[in-house]
Each structure stands twice: as structure tokens, then as C-alpha cells.
C-alpha positions as CSV (number, residue, x, y, z in Angstrom):
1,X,133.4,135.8,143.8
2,X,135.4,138.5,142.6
3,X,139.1,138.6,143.3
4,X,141.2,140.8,145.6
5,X,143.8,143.1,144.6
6,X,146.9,143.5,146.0
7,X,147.9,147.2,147.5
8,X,151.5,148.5,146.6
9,X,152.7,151.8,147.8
10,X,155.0,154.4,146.4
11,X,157.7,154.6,148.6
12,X,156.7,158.2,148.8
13,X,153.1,157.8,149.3
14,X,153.7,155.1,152.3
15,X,156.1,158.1,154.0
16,X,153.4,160.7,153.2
17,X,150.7,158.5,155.2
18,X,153.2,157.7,158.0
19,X,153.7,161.4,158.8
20,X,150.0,162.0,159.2
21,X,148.7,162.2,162.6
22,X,147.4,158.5,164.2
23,X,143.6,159.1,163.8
24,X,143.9,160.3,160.0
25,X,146.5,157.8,159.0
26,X,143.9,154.7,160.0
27,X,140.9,156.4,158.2
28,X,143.6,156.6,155.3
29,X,144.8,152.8,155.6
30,X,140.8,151.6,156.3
31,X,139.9,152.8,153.4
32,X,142.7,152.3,150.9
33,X,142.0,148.2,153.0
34,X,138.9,148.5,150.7
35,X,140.5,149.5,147.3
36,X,141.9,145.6,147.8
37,X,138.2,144.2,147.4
38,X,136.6,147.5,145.2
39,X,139.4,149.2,143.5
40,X,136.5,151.9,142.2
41,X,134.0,152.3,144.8
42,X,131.5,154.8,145.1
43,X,133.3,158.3,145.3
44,X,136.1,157.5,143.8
45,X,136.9,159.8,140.8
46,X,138.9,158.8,137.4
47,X,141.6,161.9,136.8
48,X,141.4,163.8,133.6
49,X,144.8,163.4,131.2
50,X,146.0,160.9,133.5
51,X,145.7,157.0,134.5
52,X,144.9,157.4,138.4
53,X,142.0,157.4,140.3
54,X,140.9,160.1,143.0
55,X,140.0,158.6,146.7
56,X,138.3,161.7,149.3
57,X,139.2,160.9,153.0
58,X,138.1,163.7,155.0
59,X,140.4,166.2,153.9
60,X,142.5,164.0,152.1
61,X,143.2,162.6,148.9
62,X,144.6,159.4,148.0
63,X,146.0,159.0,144.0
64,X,146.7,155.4,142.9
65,X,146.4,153.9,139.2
66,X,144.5,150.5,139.2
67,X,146.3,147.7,137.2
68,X,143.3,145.4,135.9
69,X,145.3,142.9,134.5
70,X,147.7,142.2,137.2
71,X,144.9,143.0,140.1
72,X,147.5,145.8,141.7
73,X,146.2,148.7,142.8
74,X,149.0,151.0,143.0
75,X,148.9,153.9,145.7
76,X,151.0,157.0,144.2
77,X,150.3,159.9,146.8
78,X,148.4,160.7,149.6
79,X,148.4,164.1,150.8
80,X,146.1,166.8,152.1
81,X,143.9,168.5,149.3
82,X,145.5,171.8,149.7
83,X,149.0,170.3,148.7
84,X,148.7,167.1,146.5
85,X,148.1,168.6,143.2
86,X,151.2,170.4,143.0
């Protein structure tokens, strides 16, 4: 059985992914739920120059690092793909 990792947010990502509207905000949350069980699943891209991973939702992207030893995967920013990689 493989273990579960444990979700932290950046306190700027979790204010980011509050301010979205309802019916983006729980496509975000369902499917950073499933970064707990597959912290790399199919789609998910590894950044160039950089430790974080890449999540598409819809329009949106979700950057988070993944912390193998400690099973934390750690959400940095979630944003719309037009703004988040200023």
C-alpha cells in the first residue's frame, strides 16, 4: 500500500485559491485532494531550473515541490496561466 502525503499550503497559495470563484476553487482543491495519494500523476510536469512540479486545471496551474522523504507535498502557487509565472 503506498502511503499518503500530507498537503501544506503557502499561505499565499491557500489566499490565491480562496479568491477564485466557487466552481474553480473545488476543481482546484479535488484535484490537489489527489496529489495526497499520487504526488506525480499523469499530466503533471517537473519545472525546468527549479524543484516544483506543474499541475493543469482548466485554466489553471498549481506549483508545489514534493518532499519524498517527509511525504509533504507542498502547494506554492495557484494562479491562472496568464499570471503565475511572473
Amino acid at each position: 500500500m503506498n502511503a499518503r502525503y500530507q498537503v501544506v499550503f503557502d499561505r499565499r497559495a491557500e489566499k490565491s485559491l480562496k479568491s477564485l470563484p466557487g466552481s474553480e476553487q473545488r476543481r482546484i482543491e479535488n484535484a490537489i485532494d489527489g496529489l495526497a495519494i499520487n504526488p506525480r500523476p499523469n499530466g503533471a510536469i517537473k519545472m525546468t531550473g527549479v524543484p516544483s512540479w506543474r499541475l493543469r486545471v482548466g485554466d489553471y496551474r498549481v506549483i508545489y515541490d514534493v518532499h519524498d522523504k517527509v511525504l509533504t507535498v507542498l502547494v506554492l502557487k495557484i494562479g491562472h496561466r496568464r499570471e503565475i509565472y511572473r
